[in-house]
mmCIF file of the N, C-alpha and C atoms, coordinates in Angstrom:
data_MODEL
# 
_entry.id   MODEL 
# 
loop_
_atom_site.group_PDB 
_atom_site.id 
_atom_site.type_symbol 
_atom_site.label_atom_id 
_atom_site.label_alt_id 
_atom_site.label_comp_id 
_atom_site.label_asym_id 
_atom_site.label_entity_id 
_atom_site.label_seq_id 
_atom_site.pdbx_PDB_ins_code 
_atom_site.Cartn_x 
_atom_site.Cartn_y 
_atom_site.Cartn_z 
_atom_site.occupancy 
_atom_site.B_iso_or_equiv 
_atom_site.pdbx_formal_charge 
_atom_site.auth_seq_id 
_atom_site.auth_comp_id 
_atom_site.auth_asym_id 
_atom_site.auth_atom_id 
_atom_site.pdbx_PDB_model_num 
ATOM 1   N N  . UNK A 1 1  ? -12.675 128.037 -21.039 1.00 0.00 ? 1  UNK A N  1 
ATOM 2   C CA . UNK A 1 1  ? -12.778 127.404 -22.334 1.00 0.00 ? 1  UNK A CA 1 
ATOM 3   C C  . UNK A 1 1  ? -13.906 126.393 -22.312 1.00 0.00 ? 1  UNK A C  1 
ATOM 4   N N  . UNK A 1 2  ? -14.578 126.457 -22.932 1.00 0.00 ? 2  UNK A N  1 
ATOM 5   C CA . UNK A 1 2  ? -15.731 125.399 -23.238 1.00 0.00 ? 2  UNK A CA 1 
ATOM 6   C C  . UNK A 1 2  ? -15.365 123.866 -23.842 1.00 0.00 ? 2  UNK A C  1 
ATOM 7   N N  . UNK A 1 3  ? -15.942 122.810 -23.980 1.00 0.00 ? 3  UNK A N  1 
ATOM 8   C CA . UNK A 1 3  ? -15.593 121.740 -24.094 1.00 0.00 ? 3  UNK A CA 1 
ATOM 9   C C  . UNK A 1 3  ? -15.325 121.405 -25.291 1.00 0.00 ? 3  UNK A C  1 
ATOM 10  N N  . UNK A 1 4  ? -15.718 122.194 -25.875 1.00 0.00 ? 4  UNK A N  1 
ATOM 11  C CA . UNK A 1 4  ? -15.958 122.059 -27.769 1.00 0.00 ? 4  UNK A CA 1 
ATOM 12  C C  . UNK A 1 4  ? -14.796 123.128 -27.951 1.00 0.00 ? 4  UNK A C  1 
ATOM 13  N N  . UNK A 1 5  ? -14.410 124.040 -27.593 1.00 0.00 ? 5  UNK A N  1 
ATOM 14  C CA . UNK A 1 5  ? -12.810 124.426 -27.723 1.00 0.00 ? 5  UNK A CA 1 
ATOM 15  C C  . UNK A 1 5  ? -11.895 123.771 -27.693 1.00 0.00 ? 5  UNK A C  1 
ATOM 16  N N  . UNK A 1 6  ? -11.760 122.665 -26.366 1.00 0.00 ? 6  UNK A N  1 
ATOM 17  C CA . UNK A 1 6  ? -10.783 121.768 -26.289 1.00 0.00 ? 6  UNK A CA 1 
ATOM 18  C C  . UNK A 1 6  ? -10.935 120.914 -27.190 1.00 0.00 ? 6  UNK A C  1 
ATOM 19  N N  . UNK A 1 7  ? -11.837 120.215 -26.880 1.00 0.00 ? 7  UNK A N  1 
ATOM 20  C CA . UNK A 1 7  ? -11.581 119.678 -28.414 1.00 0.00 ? 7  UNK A CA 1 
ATOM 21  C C  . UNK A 1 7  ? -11.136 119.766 -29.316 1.00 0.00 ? 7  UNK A C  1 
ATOM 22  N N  . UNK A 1 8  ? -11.741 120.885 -29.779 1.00 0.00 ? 8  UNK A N  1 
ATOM 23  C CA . UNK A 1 8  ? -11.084 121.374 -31.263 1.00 0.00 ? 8  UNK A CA 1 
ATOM 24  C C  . UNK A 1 8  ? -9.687  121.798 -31.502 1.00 0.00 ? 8  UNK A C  1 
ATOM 25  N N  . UNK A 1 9  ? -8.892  122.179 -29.989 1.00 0.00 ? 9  UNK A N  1 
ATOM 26  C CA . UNK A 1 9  ? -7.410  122.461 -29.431 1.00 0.00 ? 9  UNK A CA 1 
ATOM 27  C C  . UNK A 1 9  ? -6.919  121.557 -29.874 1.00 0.00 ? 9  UNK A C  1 
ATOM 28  N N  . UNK A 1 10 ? -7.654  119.911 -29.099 1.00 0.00 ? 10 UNK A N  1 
ATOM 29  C CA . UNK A 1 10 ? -6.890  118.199 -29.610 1.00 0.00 ? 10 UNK A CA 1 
ATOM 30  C C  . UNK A 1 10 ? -6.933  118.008 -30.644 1.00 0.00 ? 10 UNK A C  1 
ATOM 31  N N  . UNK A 1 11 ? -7.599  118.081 -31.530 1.00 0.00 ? 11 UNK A N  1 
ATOM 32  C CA . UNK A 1 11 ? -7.552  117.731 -32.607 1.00 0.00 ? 11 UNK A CA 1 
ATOM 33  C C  . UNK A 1 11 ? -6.698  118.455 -33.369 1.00 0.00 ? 11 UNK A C  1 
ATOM 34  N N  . UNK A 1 12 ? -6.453  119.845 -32.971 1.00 0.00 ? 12 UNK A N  1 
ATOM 35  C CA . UNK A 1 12 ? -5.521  120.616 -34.212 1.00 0.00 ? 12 UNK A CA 1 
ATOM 36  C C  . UNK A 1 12 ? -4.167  119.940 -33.994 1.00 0.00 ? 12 UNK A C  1 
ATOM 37  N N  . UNK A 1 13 ? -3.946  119.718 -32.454 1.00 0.00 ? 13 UNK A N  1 
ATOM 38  C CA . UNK A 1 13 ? -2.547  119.534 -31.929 1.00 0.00 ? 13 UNK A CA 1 
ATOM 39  C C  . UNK A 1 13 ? -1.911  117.991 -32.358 1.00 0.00 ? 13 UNK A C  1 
ATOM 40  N N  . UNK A 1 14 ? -3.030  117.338 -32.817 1.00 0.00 ? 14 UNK A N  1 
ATOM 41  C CA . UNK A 1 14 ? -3.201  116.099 -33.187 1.00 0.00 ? 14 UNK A CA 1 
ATOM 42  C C  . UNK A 1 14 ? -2.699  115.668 -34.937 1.00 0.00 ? 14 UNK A C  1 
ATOM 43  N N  . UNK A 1 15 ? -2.990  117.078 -35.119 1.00 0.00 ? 15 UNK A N  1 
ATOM 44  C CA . UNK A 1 15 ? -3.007  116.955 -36.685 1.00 0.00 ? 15 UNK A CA 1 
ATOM 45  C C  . UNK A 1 15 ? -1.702  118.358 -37.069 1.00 0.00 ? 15 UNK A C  1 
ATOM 46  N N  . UNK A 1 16 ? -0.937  118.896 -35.667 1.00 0.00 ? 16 UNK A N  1 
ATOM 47  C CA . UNK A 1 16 ? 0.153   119.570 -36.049 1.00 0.00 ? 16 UNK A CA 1 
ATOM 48  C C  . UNK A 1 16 ? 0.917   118.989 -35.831 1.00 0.00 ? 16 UNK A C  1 
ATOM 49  N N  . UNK A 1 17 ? 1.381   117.786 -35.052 1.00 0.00 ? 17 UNK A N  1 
ATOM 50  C CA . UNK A 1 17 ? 2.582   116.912 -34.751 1.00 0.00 ? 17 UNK A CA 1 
ATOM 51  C C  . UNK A 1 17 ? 2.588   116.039 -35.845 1.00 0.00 ? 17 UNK A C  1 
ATOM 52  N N  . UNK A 1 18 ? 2.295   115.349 -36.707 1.00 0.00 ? 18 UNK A N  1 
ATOM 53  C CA . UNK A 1 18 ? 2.762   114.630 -37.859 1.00 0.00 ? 18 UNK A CA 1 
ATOM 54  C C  . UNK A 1 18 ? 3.574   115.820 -39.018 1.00 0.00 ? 18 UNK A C  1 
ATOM 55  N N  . UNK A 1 19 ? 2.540   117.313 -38.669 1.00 0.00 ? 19 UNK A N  1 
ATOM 56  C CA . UNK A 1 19 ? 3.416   118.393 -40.085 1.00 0.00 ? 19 UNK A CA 1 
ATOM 57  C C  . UNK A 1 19 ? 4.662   118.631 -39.223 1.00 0.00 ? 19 UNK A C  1 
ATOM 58  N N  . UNK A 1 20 ? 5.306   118.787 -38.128 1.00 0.00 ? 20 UNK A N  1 
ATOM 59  C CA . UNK A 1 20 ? 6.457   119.171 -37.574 1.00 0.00 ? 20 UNK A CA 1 
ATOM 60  C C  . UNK A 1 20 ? 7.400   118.167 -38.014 1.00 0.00 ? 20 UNK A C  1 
ATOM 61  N N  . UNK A 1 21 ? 6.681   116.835 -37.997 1.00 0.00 ? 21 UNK A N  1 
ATOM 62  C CA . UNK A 1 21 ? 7.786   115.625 -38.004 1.00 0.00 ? 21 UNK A CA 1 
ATOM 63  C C  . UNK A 1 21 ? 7.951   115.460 -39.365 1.00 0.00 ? 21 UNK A C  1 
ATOM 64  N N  . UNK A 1 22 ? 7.196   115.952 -40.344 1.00 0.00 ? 22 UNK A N  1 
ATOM 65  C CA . UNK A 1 22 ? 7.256   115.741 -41.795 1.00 0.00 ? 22 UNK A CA 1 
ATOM 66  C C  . UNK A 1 22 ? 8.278   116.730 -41.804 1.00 0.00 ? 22 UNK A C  1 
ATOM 67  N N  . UNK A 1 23 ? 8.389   117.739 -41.619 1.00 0.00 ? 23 UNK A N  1 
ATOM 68  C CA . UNK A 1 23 ? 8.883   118.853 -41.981 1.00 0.00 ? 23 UNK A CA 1 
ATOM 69  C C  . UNK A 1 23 ? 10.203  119.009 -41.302 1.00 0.00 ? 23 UNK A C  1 
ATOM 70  N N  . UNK A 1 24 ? 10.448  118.445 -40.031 1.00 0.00 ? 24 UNK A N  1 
ATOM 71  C CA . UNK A 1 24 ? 11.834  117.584 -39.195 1.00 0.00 ? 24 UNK A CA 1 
ATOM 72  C C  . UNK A 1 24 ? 12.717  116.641 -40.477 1.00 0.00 ? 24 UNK A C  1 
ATOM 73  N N  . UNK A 1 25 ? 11.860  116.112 -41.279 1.00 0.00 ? 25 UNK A N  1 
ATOM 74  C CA . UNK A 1 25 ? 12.537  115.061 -41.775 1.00 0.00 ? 25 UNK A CA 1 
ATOM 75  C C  . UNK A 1 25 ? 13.696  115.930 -43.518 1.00 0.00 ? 25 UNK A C  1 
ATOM 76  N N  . UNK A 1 26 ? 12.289  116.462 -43.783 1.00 0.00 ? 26 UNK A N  1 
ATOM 77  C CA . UNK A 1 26 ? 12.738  117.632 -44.725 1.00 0.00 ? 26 UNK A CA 1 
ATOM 78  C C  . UNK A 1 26 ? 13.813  118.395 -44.570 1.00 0.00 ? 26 UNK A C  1 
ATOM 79  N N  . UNK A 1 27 ? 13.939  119.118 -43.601 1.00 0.00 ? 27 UNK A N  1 
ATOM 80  C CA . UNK A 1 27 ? 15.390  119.957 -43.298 1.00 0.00 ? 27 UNK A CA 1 
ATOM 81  C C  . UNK A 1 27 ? 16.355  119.237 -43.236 1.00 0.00 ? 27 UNK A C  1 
ATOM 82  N N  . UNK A 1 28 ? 16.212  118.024 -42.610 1.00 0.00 ? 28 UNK A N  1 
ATOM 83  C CA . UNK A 1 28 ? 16.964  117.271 -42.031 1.00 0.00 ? 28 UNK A CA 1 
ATOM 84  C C  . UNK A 1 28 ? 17.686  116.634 -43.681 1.00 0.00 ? 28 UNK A C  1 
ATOM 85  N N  . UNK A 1 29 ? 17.254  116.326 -43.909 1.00 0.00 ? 29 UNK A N  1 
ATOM 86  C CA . UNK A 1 29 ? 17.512  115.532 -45.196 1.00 0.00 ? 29 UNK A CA 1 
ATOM 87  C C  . UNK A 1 29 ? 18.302  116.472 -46.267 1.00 0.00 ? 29 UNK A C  1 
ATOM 88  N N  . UNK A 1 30 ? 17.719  118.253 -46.136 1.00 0.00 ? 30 UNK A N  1 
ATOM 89  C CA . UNK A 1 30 ? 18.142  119.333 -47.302 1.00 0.00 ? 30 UNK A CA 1 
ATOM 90  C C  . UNK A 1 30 ? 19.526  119.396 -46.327 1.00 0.00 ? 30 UNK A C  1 
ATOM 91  N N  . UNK A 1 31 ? 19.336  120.014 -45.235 1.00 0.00 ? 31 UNK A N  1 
ATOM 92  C CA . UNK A 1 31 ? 19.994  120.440 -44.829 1.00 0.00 ? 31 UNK A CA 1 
ATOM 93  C C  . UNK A 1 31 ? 21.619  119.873 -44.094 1.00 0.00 ? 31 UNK A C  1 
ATOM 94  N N  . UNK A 1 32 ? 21.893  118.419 -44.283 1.00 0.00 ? 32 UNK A N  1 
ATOM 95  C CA . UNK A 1 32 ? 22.625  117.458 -44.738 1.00 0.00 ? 32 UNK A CA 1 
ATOM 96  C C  . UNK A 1 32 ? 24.279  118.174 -45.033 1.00 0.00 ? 32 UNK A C  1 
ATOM 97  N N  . UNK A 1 33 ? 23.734  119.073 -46.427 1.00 0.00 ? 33 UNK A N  1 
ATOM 98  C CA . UNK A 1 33 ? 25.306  119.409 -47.095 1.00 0.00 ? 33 UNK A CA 1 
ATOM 99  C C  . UNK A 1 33 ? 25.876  120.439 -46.452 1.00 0.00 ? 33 UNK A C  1 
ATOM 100 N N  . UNK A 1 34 ? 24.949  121.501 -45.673 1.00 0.00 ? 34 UNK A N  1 
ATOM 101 C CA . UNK A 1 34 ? 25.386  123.075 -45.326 1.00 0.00 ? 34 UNK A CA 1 
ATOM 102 C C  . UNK A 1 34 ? 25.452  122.594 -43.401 1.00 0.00 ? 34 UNK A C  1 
ATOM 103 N N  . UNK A 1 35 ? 25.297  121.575 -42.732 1.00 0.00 ? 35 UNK A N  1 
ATOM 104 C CA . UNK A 1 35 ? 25.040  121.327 -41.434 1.00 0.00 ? 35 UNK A CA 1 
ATOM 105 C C  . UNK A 1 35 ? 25.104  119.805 -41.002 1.00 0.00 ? 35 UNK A C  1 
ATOM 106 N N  . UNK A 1 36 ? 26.645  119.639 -40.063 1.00 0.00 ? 36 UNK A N  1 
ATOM 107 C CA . UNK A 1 36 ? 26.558  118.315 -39.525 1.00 0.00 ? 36 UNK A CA 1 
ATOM 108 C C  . UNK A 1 36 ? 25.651  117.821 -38.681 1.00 0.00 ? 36 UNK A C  1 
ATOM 109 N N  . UNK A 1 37 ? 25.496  117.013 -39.307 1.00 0.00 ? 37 UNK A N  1 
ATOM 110 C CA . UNK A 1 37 ? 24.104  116.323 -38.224 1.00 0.00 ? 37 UNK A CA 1 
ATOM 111 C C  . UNK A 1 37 ? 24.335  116.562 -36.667 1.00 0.00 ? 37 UNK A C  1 
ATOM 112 N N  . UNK A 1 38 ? 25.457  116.170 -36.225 1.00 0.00 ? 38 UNK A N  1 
ATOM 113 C CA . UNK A 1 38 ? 25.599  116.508 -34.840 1.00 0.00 ? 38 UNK A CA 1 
ATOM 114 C C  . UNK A 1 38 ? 25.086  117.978 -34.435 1.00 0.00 ? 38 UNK A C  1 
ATOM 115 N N  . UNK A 1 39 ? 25.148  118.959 -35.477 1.00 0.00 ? 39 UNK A N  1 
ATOM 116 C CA . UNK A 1 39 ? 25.377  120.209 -34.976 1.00 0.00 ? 39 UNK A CA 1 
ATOM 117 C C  . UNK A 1 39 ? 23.826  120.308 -35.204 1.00 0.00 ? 39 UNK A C  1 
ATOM 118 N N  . UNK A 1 40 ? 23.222  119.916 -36.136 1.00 0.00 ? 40 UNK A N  1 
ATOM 119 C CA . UNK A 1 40 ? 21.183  120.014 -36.361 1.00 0.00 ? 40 UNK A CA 1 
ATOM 120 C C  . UNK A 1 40 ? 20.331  119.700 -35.256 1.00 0.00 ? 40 UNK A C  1 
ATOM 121 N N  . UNK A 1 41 ? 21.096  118.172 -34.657 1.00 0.00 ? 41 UNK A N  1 
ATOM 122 C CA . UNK A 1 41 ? 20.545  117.683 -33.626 1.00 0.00 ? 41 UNK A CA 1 
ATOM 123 C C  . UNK A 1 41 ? 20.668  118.384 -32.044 1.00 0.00 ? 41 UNK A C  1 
ATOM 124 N N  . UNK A 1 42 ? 21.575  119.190 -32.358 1.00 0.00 ? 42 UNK A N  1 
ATOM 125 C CA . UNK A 1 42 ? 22.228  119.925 -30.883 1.00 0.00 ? 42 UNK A CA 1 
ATOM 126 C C  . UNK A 1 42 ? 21.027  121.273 -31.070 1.00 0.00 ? 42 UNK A C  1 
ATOM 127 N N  . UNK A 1 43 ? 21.286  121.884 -32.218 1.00 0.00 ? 43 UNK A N  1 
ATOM 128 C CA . UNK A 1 43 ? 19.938  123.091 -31.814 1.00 0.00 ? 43 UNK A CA 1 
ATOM 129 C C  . UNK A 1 43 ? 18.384  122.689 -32.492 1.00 0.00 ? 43 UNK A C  1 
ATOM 130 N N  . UNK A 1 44 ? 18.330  121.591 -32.580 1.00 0.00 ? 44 UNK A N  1 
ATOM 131 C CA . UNK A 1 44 ? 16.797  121.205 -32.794 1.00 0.00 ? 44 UNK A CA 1 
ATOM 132 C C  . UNK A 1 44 ? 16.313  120.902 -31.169 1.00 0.00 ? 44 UNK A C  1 
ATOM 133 N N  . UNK A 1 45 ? 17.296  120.611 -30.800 1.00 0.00 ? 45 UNK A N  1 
ATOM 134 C CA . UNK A 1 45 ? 17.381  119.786 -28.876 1.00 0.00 ? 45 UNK A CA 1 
ATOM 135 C C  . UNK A 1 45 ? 17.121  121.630 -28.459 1.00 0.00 ? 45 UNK A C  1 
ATOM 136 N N  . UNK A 1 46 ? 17.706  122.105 -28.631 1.00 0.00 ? 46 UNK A N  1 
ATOM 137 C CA . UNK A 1 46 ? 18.197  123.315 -27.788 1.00 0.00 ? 46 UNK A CA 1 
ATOM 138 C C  . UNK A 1 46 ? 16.498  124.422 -28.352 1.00 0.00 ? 46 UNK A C  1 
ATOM 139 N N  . UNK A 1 47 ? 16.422  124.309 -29.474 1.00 0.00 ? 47 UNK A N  1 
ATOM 140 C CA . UNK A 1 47 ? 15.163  125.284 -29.785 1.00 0.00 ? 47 UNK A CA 1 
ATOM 141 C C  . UNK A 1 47 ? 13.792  124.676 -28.935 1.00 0.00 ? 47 UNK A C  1 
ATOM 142 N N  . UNK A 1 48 ? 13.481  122.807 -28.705 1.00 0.00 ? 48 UNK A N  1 
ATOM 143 C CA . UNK A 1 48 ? 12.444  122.751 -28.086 1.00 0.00 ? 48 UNK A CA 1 
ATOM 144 C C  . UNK A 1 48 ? 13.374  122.601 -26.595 1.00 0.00 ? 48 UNK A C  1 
ATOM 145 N N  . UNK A 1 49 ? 14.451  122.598 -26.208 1.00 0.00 ? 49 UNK A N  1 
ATOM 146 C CA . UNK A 1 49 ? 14.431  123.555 -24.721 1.00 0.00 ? 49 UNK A CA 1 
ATOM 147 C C  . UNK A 1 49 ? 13.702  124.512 -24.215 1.00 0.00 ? 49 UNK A C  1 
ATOM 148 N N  . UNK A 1 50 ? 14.091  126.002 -25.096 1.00 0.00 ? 50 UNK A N  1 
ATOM 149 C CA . UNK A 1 50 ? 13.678  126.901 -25.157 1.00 0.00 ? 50 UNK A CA 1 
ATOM 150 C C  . UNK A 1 50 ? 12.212  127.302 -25.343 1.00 0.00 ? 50 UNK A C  1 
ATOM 151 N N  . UNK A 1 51 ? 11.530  126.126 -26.096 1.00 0.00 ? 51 UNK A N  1 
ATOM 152 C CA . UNK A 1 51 ? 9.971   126.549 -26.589 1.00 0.00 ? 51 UNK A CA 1 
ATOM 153 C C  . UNK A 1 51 ? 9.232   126.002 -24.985 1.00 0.00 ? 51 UNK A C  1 
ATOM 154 N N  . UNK A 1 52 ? 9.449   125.040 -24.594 1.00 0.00 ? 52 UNK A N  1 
ATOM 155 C CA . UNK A 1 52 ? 9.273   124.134 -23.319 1.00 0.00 ? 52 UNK A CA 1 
ATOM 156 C C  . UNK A 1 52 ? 9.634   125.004 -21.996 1.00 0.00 ? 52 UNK A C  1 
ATOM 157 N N  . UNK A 1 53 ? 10.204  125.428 -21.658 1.00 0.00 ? 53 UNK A N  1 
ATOM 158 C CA . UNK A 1 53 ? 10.550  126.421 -20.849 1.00 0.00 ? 53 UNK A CA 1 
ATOM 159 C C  . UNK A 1 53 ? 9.474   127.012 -20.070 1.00 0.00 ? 53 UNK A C  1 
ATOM 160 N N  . UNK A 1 54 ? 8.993   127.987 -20.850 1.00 0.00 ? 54 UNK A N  1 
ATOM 161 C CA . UNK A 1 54 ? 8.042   128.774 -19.580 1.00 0.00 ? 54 UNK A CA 1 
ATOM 162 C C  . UNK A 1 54 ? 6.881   127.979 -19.639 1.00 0.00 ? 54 UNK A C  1 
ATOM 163 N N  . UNK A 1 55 ? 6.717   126.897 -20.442 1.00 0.00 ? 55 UNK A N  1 
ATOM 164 C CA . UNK A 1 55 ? 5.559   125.601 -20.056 1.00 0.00 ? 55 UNK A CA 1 
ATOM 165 C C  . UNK A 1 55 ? 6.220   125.070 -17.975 1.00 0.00 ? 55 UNK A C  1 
ATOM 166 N N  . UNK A 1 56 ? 7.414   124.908 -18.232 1.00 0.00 ? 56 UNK A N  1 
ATOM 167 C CA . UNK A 1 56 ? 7.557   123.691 -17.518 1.00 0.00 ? 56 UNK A CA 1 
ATOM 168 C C  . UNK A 1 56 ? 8.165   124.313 -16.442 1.00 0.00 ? 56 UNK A C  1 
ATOM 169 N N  . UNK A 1 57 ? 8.638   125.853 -16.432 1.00 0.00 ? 57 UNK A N  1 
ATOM 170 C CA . UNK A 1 57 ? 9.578   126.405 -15.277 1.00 0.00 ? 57 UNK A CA 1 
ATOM 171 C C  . UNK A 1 57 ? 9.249   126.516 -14.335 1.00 0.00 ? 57 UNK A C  1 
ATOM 172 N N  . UNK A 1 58 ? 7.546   126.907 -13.351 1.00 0.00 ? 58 UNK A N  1 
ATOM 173 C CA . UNK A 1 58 ? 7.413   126.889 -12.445 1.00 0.00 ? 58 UNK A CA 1 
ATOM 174 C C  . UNK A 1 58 ? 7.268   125.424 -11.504 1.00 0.00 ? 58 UNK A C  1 
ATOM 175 N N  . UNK A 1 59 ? 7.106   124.718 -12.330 1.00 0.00 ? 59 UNK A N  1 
ATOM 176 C CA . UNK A 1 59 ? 6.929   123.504 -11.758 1.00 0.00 ? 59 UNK A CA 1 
ATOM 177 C C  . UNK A 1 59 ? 8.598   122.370 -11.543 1.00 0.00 ? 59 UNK A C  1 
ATOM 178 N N  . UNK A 1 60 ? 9.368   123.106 -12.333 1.00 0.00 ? 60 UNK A N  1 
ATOM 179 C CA . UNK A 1 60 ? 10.437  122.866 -11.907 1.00 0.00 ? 60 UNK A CA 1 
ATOM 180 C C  . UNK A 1 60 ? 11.717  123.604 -10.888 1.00 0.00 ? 60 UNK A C  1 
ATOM 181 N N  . UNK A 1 61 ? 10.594  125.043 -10.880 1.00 0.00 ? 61 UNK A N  1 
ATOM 182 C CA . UNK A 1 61 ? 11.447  125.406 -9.657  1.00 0.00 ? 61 UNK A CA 1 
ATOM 183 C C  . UNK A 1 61 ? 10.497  124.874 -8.419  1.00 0.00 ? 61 UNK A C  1 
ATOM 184 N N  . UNK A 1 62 ? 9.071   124.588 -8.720  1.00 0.00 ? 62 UNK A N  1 
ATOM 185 C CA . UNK A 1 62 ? 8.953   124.186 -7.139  1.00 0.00 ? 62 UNK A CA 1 
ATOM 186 C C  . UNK A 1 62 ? 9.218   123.085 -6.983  1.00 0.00 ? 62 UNK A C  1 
ATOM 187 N N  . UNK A 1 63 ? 9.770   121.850 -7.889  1.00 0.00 ? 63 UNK A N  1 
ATOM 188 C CA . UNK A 1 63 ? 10.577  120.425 -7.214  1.00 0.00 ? 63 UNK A CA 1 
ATOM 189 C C  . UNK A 1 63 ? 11.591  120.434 -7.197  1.00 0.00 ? 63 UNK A C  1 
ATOM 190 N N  . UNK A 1 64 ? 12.600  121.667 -7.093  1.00 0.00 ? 64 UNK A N  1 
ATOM 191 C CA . UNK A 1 64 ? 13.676  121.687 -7.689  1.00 0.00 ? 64 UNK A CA 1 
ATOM 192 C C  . UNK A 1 64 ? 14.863  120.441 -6.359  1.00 0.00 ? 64 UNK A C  1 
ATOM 193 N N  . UNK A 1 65 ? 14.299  120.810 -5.089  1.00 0.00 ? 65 UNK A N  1 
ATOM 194 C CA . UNK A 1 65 ? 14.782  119.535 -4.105  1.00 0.00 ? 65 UNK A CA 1 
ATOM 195 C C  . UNK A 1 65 ? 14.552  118.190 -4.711  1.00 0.00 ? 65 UNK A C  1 
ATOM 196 N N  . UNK A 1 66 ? 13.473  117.871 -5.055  1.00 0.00 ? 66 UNK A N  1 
ATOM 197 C CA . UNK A 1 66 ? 13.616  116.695 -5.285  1.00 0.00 ? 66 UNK A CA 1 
ATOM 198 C C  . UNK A 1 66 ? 14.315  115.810 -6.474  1.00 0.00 ? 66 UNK A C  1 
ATOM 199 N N  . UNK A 1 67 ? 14.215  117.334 -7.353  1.00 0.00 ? 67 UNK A N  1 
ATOM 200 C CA . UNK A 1 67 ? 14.939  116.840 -8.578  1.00 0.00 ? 67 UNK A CA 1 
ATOM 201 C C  . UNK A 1 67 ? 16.456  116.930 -8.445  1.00 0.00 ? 67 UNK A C  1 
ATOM 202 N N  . UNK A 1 68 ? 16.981  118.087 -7.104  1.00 0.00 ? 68 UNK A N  1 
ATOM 203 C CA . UNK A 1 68 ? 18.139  117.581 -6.969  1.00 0.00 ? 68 UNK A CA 1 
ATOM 204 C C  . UNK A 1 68 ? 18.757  116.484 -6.408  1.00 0.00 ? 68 UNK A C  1 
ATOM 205 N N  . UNK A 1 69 ? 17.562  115.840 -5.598  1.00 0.00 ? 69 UNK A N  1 
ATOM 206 C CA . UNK A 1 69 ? 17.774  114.812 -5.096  1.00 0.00 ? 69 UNK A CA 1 
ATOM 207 C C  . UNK A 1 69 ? 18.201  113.395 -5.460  1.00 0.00 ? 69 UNK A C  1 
ATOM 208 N N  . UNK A 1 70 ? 17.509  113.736 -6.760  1.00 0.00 ? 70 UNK A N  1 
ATOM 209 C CA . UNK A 1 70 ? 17.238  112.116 -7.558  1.00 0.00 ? 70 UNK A CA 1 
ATOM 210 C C  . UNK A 1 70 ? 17.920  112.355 -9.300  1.00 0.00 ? 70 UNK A C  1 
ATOM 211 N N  . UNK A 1 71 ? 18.887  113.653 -9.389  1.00 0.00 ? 71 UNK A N  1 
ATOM 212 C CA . UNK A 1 71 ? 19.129  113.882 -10.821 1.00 0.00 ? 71 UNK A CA 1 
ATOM 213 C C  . UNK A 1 71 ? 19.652  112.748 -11.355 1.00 0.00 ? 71 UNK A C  1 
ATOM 214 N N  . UNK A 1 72 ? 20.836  111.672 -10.804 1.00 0.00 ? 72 UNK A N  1 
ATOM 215 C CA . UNK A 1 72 ? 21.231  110.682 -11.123 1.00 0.00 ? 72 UNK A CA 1 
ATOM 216 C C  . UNK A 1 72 ? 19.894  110.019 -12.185 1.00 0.00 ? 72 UNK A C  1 
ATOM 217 N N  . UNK A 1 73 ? 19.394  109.507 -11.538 1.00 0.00 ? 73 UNK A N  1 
ATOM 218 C CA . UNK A 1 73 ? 18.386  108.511 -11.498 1.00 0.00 ? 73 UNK A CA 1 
ATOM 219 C C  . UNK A 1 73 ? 17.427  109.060 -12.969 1.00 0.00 ? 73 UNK A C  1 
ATOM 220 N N  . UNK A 1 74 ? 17.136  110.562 -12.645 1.00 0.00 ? 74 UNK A N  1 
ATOM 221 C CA . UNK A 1 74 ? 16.496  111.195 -13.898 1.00 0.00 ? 74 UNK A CA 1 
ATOM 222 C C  . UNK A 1 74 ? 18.018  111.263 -15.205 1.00 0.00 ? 74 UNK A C  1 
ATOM 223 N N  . UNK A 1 75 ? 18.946  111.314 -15.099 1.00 0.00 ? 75 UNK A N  1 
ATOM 224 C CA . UNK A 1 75 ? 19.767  111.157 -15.972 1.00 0.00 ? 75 UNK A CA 1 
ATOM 225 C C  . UNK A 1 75 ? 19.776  110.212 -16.776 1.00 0.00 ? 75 UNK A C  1 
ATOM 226 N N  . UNK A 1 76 ? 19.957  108.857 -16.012 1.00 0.00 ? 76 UNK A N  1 
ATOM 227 C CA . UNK A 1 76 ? 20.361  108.137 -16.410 1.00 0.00 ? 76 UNK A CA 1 
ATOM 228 C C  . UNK A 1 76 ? 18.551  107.371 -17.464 1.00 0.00 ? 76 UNK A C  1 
ATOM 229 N N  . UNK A 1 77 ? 17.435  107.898 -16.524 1.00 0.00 ? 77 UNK A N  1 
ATOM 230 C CA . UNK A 1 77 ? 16.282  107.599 -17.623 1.00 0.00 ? 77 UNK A CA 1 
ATOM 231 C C  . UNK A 1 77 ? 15.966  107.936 -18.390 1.00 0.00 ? 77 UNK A C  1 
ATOM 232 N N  . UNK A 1 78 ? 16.420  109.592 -18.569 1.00 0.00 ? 78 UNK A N  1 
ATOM 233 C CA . UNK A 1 78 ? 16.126  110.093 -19.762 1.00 0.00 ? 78 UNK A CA 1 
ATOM 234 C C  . UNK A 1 78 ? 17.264  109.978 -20.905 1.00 0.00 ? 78 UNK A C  1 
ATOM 235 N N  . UNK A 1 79 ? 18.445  109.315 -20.683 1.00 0.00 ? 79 UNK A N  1 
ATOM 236 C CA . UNK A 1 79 ? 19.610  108.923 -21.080 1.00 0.00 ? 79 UNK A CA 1 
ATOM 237 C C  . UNK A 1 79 ? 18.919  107.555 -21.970 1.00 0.00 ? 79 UNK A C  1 
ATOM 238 N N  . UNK A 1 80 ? 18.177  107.187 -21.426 1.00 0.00 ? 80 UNK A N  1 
ATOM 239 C CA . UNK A 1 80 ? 17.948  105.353 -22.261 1.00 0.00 ? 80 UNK A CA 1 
ATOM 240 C C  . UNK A 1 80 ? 16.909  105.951 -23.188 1.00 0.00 ? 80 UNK A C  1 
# 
């Protein structure tokens, strides 16, 4: 990829995270009467699981020692 690709990558990615969160807020707000919030928030969590995934899987099976090592610790930070 050339330098002027990336770029132009940042900037789109820059200017697609405010339409996700606009559009987060939208459902969220329609979708209110037909869906308990608990239950929106459980597969909004669960769909960017799934999107994140084959981003993040090899690199979490090769720390997977250390992350068993220290899950406490990652619990409790990604918990706050």
């Amino acid at each position: 990829m050339t330098d002027n690709n990336k770029s132009s990558w940042s900037f789109l990615l820059l200017f697609i995270q405010p339409i996700f969160m606009a559009s987060n807020l939208v459902v969220a707000r329609g979708g209110v009467e037909y869906v308990p919030p608990i239950s929106l928030a459980f597969w909004r969590w669960t769909v960017v699981f799934l999107i994140l995934l084959p981003f993040t899987y090899f690199s979490l099976k090769k720390n997977y020692k250390s992350i068993q090592k220290e899950y406490k610790k990652l619990f409790i930070l990604g918990s706050l």
